[in-house]
C-alpha positions as CSV (number, residue, x, y, z in Angstrom):
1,X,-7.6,23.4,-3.9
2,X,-5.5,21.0,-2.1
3,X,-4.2,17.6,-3.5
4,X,-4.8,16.0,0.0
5,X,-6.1,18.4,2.3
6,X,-4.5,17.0,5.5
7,X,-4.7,20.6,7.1
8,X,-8.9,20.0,6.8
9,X,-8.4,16.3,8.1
10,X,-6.7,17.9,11.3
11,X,-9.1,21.1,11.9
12,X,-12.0,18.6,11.7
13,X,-10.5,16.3,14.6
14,X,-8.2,19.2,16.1
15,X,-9.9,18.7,20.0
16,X,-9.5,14.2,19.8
17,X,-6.3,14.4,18.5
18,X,-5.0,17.3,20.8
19,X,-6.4,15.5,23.9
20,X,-4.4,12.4,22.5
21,X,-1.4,13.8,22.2
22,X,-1.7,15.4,25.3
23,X,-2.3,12.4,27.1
24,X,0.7,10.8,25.4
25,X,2.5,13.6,26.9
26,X,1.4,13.5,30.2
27,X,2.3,9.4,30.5
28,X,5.5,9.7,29.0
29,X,5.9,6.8,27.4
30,X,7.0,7.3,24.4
31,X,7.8,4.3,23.0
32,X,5.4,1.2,23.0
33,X,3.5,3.5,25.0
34,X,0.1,2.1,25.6
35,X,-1.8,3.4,22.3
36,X,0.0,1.3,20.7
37,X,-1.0,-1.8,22.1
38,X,-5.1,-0.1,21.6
39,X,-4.2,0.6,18.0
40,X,-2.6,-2.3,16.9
41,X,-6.1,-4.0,18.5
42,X,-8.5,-1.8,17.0
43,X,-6.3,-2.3,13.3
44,X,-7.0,-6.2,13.7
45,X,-10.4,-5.8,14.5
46,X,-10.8,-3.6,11.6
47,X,-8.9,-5.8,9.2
48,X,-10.5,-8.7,10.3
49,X,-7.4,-10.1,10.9
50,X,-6.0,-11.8,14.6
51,X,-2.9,-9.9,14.7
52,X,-2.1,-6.9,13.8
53,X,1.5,-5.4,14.4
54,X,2.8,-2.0,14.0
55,X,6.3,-0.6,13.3
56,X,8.3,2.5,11.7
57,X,7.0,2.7,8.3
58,X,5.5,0.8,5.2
59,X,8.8,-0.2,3.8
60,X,9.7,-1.6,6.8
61,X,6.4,-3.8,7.3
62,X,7.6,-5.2,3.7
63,X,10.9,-5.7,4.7
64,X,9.9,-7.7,8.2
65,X,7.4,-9.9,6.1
66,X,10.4,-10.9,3.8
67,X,12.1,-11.6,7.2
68,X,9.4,-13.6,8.2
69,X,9.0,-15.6,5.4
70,X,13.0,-16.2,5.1
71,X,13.1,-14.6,1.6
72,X,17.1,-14.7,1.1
73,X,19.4,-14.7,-1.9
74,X,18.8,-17.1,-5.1
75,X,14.8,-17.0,-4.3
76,X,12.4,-15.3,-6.9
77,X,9.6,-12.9,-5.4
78,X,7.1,-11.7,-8.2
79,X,5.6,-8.1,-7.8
80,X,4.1,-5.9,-10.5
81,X,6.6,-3.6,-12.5
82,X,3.9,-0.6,-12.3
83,X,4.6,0.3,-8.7
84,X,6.0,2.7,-6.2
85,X,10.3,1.4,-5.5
86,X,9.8,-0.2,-1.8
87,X,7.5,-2.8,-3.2
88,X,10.7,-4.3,-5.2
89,X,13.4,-2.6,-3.1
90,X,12.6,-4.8,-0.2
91,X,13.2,-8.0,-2.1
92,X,16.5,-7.0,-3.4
93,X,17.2,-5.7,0.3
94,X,17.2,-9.4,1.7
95,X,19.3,-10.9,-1.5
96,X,16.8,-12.1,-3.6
97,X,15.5,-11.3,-7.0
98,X,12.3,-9.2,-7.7
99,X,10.3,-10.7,-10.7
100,X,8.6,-8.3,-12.7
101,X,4.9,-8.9,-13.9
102,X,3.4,-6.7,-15.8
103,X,-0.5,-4.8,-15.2
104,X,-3.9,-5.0,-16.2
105,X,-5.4,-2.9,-17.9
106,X,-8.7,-2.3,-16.2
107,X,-7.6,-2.1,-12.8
108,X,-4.0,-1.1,-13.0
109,X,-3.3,-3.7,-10.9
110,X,-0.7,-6.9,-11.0
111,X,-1.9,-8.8,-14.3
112,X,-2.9,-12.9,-13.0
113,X,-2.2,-14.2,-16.4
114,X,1.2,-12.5,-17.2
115,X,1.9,-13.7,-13.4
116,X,1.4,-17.4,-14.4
117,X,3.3,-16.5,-17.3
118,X,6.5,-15.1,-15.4
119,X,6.4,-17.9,-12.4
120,X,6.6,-20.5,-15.4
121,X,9.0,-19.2,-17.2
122,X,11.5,-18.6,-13.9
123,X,10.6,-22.5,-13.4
124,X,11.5,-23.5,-16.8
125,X,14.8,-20.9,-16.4
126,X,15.7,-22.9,-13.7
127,X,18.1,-20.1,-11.8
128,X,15.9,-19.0,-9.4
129,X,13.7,-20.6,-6.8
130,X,10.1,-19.2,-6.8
131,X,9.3,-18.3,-3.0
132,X,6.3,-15.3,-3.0
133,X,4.5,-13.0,-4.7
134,X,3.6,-9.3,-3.8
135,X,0.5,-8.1,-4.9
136,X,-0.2,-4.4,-4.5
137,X,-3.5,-2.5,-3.7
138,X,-2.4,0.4,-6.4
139,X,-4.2,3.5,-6.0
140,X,-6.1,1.9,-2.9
141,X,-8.4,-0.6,-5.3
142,X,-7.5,-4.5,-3.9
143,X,-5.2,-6.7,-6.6
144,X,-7.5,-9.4,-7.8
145,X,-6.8,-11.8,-4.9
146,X,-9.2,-14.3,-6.1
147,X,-6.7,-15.0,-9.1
148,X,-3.8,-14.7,-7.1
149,X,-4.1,-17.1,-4.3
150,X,-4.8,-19.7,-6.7
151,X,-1.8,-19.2,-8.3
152,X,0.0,-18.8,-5.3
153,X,-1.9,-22.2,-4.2
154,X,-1.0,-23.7,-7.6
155,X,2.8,-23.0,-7.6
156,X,3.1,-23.2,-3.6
157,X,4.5,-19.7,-3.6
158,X,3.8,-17.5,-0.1
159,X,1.4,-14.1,-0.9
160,X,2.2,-11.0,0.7
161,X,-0.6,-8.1,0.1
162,X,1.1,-4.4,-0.1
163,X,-2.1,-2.7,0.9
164,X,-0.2,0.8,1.8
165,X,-2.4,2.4,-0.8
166,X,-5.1,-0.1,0.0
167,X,-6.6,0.2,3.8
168,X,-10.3,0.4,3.8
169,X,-10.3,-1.4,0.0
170,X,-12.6,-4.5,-0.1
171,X,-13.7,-7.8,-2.4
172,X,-16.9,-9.0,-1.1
173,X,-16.5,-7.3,2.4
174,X,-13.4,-9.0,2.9
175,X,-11.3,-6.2,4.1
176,X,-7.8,-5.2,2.6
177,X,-4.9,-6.6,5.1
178,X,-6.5,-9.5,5.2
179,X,-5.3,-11.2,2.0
180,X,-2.5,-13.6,1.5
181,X,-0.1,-15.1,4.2
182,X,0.6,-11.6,5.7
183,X,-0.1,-7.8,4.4
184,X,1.3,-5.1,5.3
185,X,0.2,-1.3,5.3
186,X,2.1,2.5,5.5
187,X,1.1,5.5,7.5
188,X,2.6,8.0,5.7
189,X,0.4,11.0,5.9
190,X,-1.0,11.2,2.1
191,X,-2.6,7.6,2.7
192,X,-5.3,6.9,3.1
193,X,-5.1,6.7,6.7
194,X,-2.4,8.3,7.6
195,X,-0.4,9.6,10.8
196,X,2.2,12.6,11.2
197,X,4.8,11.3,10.4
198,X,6.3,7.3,9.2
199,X,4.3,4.6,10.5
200,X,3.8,0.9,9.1
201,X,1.9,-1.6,10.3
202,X,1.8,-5.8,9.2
203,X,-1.1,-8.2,9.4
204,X,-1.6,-12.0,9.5
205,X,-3.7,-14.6,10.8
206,X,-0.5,-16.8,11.6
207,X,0.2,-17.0,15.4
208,X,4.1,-18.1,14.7
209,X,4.5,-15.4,12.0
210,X,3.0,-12.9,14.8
211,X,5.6,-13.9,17.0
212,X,8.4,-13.2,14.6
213,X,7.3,-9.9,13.4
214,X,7.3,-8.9,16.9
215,X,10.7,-10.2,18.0
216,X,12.3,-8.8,14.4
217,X,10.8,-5.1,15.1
218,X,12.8,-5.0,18.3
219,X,16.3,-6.4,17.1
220,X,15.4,-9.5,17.5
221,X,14.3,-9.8,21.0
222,X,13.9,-12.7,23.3
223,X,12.1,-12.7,26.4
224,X,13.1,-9.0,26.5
225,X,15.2,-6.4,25.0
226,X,18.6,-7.3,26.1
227,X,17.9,-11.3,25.1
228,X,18.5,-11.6,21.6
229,X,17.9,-14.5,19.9
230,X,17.8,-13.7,16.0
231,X,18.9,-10.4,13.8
232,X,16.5,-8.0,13.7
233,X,15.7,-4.3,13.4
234,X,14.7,-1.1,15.3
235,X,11.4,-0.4,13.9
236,X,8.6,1.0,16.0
237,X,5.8,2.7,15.9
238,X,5.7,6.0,18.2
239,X,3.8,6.7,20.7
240,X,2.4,9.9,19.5
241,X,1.4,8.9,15.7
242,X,-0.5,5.8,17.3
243,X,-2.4,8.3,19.3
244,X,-3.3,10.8,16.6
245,X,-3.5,7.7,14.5
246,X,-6.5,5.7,16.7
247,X,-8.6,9.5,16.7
248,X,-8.0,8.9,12.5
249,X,-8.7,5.2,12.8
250,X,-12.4,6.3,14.5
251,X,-13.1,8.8,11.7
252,X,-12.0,6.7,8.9
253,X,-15.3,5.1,8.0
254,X,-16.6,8.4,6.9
255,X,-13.7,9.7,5.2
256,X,-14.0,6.6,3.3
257,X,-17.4,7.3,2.4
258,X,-16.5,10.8,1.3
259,X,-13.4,9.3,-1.3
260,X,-16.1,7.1,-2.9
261,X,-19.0,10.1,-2.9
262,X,-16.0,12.4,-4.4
263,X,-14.6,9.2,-7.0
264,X,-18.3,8.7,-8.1
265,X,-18.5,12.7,-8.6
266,X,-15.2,12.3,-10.5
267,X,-16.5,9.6,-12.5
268,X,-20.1,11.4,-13.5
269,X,-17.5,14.4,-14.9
270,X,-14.9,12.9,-16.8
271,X,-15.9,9.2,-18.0
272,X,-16.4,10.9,-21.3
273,X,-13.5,12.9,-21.4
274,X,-10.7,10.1,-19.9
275,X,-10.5,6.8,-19.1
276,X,-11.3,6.5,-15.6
277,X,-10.8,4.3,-12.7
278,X,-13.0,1.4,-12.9
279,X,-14.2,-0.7,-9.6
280,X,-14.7,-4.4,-10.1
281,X,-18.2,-5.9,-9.3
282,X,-18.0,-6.4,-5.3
283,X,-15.0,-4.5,-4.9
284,X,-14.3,-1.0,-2.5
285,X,-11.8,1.5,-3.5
286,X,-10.0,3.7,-0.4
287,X,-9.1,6.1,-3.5
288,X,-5.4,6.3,-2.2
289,X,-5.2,8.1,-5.4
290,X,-8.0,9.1,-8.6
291,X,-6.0,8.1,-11.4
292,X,-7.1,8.4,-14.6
293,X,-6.1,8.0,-18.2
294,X,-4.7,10.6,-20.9
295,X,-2.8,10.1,-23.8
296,X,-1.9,13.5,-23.9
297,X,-1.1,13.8,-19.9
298,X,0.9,16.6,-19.9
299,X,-1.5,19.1,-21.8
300,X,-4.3,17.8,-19.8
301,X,-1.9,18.6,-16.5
302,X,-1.1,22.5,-17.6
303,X,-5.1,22.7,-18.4
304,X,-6.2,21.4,-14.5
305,X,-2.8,23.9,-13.6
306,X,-4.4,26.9,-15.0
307,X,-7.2,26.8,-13.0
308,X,-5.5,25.5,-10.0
309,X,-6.1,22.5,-9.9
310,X,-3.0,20.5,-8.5
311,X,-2.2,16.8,-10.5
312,X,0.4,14.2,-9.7
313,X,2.3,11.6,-11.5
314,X,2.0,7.7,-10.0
315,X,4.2,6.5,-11.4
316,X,6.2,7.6,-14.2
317,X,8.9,5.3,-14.5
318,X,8.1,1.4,-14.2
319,X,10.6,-0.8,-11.8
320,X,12.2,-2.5,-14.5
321,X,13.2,0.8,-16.3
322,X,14.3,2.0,-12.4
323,X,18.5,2.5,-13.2
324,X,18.6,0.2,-9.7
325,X,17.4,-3.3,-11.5
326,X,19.3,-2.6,-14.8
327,X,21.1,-5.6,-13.9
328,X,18.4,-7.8,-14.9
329,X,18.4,-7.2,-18.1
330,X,15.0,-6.2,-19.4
331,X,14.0,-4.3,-22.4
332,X,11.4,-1.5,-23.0
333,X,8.6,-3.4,-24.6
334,X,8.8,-6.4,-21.8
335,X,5.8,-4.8,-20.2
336,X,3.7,-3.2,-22.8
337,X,0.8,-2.2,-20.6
338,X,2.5,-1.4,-17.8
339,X,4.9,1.1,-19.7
340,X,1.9,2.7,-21.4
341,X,0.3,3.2,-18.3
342,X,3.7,4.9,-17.0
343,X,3.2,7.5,-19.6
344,X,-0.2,8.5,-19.3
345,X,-1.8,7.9,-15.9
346,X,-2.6,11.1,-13.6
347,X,-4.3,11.7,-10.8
348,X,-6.6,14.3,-9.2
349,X,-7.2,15.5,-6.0
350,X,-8.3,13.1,-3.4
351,X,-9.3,13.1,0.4
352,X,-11.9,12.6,2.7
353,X,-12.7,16.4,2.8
354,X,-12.9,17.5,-0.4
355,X,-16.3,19.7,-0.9
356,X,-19.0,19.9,-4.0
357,X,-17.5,23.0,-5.6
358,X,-14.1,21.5,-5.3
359,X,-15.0,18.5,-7.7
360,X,-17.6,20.6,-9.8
361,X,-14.7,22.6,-10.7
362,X,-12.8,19.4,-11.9
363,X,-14.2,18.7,-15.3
């Protein structure tokens, strides 16, 4: 049993994805090649967004929306503590200072109270200047964006959505990408839609914003690559991985159907064993991940081993604990559901092609 069975993804659309490559190969162009331009159209018309721009990978699509939003040294960015590194690496990256926030419960998720509660106690601190949050899609279930963009609106702070775990998530068919100012997604292969290799991709509804993001991902190009007119980066998406990553794109609908057909399974099984994964009312998971709850984790991880059943850690050690932000001066105990979480969340196998005796044998 496979933890994500990419090697099924790829014998399932072997011929489409061949024929892409092939073609990619043929045309030569291997850099903003035309796929690109086709994906990056298809990904907005997915998201339900107007622009939709690709680059290298999902750290960089953080890192050009800080650009974007000018996100520089003595500004505050809030982002939950429970997380994977880039999410806060990219805010100390341009200068500023990552705020912590700590999760909730139910969802795993970026808490909207203890958010309030941070952005007024950095007011009342009166050292930083509060500029954006970053919500995250953990475990591909959307943050509660609802909450969130009132405090965003409240506190006139810019929201950024990390959906790398999130694409193909939903609140009341509002797809994730679409949330905040910009969002911003990875193709790393194990998510949920994934290429073969790095790719990232951003997304906004803001025509200027657009305009930047496509100017920063080519070192800050003018009216063409040897006119530059800001700093930027080298950060594009390849040729090849937007091919194999449109053939992906056209199956992804069904794969999504699958992760919630093999999370319902999941949840039939083991809600009376663990505490499982729980989907808001009018929420869709992509089930980046099927995490679940166990006070005695790492028993209940050499059990699944036995019978060979792989499990994975996400994540074990919280972004204020991370020896890269002890500067900051937090104390275990700061974020007391987010550190719990830390030591008892695991996950399970997820994909798209994962069969009925696979998940009967998860119990």
């Amino acid at each position: 049993m496979q933890f994500i069975d990419l090697a099924a993804q790829y014998q399932h659309l072997k011929t489409k994805i061949d024929k892409r490559i092939q073609t990619v190969l043929d045309h030569g162009h291997y850099i903003m090649g035309p796929e690109v331009q086709e994906l990056e159209d298809q990904l907005a018309s997915y998201v339900g967004v107007k622009h939709a721009i690709t680059c290298a990978n999902g750290t960089d699509a953080l890192t050009l929306a800080m650009m974007v939003l000018g996100i520089k040294e003595g500004d505050a960015v809030f982002c939950p503590t429970f997380t994977f590194f880039a999410t806060a690496e990219v805010i100390a990256y341009e200068g500023a200072t990552p705020v912590f926030v700590d999760s909730d419960e139910a969802t795993f998720n970026i808490c909207p109270v203890d958010l309030e509660k941070r952005i007024q106690a950095t007011i009342a601190e009166g050292k930083l200047t509060p500029k954006a949050i970053i919500a995250v899609d953990l475990f591909g279930l959307p943050a509660n964006y609802p909450e969130i963009q009132k405090i965003a609106d409240k506190y006139n702070l810019k929201l950024v959505e990390d959906a790398a775990q999130g694409f193909g998530g939903e609140i009341d068919g509002k797809r994730a990408g679409s949330f905040g100012d910009i969002a911003t997604t990875s193709f790393f292969p194990a998510k949920p839609l994934g290429c073969y290799g790095d790719g990232g991709a951003v997304f906004t509804n803001n025509d200027e914003y657009a305009e930047l993001l496509k100017s920063y991902r080519v070192h800050g190009k003018g009216k063409d690559k040897y006119d530059n007119v800001r700093i930027g980066m080298n950060s594009r998406l390849d040729t090849i991985q937007a091919a194999i990553l449109l053939e992906k794109l056209a199956e992804f609908p069904t794969e999504l159907i699958n992760r919630n057909k093999a999370a319902a399974n999941y949840e039939a099984q083991l809600a009376s064993k663990y505490k499982t994964p729980q989907v808001p009312l009018g929420y869709v998971s992509s089930w980046a991940q099927y995490t679940i709850v166990s006070d005695s984790r790492d028993v209940e991880m050499a059990k699944y081993k036995e019978h060979g059943i792989p499990t994975m850690v996400y994540y074990g050690t919280c972004m204020h604990e991370q020896s890269a932000f002890s500067h900051l001066g937090y104390q275990a105990g700061d974020f007391p559901i987010a550190e719990k979480l830390a030591k008892s969340v695991f996950s399970l196998p997820m994909h798209g092609y994962l069969s009925s005796t696979e998940l009967l044998n998860v119990k």
